[in-house]
N, C-alpha and C positions, 0 to 999 in steps of 0.2 A: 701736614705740619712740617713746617721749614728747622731747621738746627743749624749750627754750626760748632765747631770744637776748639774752643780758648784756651790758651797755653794761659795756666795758673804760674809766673815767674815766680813770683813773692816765695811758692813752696816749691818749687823745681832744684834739683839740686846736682851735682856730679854724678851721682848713684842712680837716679831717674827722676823722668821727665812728669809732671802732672799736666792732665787737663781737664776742663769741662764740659759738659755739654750744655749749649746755650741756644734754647726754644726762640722763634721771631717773636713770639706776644711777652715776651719776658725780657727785664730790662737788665738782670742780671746770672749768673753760671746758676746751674742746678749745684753746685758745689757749696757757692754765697749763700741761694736758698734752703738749704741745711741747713745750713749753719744759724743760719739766722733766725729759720720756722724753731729752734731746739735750742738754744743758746740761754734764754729764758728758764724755760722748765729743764733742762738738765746742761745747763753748763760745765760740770766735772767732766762729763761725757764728751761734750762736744772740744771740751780742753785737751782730752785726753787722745781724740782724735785727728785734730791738728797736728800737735805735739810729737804723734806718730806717723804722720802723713810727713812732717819736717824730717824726721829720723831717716826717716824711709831714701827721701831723695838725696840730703846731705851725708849721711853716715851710713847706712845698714845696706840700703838696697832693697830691693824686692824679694821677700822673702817667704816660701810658705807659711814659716808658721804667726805672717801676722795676718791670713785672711783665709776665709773657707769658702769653696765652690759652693754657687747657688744657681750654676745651670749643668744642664747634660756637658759630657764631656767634648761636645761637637762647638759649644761657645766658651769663653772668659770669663764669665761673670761670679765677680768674686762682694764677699764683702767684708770690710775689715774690723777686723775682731773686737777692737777696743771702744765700740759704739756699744756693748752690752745689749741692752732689750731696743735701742736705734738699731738700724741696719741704712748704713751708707756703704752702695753698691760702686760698683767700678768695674771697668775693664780694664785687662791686661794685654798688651800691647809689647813681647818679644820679654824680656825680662827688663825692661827701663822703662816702662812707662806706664802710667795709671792714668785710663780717661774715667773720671767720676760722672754719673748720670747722680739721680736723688737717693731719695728709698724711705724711710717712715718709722713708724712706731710699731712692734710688733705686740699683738695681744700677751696680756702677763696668761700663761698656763697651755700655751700653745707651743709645739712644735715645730711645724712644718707651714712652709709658705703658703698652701695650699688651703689651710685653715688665717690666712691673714689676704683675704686678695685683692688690697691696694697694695701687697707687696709683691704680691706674685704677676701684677699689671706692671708694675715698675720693673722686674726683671725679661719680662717679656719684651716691653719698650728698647730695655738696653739689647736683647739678645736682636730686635730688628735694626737696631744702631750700627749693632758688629757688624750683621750681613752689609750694612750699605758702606762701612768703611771699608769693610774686605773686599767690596767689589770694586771702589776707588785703588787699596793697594795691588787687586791683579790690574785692571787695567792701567796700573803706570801712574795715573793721574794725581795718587799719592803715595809719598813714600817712608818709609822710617830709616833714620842716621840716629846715629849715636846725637846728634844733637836736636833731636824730634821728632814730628812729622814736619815734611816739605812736600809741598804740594796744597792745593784746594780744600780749604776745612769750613767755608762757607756753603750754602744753600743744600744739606741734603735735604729729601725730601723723604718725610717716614708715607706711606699708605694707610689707609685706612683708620680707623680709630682705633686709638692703642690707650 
């Protein structure tokens, strides 16, 4: 399965950069598709997570206490807190930048990802996203500046079925 990774301008700001991650069979960011699959049935939610995604990049910055690790300490995968019983995942990318993958609805009276596993296939997807960017940024091919990634954000290629 092909991706490539969309700078969101609309919510990018001085403080950090957003981006998405955008599937070939899909006609728009996993970010929009959030947004859009939840907008309906919990729109407070999904207001509230916008609204904090804008804070994030024009005013605040990236900051722990607006998301909590949902992978081993060896990946980024965070997800930010103001989604409540939603979970819209992301990676972190130096302290400026959030690339958003999707993420979903977590069962009410559960825990642990591990008991929801269309959540826990969606953090694994993103945790094979990082390895393929992290190999882009050692080999050169991409890079982060304070004003992004520069470099190739077309055609990765994930393996296998994720």
């Amino acid at each position: 399965m092909k991706f490539s990774i969309i700078h969101i301008e609309a919510l990018s700001g001085p403080k950090a950069k957003v981006y998405s991650l955008k599937y070939e069979d899909k006609t728009i960011s996993e970010l929009q598709s959030f947004i859009y699959k939840f907008q309906d049935s919990d729109p407070g939610v999904i207001h509230k997570a916008v609204q904090r995604i804008h804070l994030i990049s024009k005013r605040d910055g990236i900051q722990d206490s607006f998301f909590l690790r949902e992978s081993s300490e060896s990946h980024n995968i965070f997800r930010l807190l103001e989604t409540d019983r939603l979970r819209l995942y992301c990676i972190m990318f130096s302290n400026i930048f959030l690339l958003f993958g999707s993420g979903g609805k977590k069962k009410d009276k559960t825990k642990k990802n591990v008991e929801n596993p269309h959540l826990e296939k969606e953090i694994k997807k993103l945790m094979l996203v990082e390895d393929l960017i992290n190999a882009r940024l050692d080999s050169g091919e991409l890079k982060i500046t304070c004003d992004g990634f520069v470099g190739e954000l077309n055609d990765f290629i994930l393996q296998g079925s994720v």
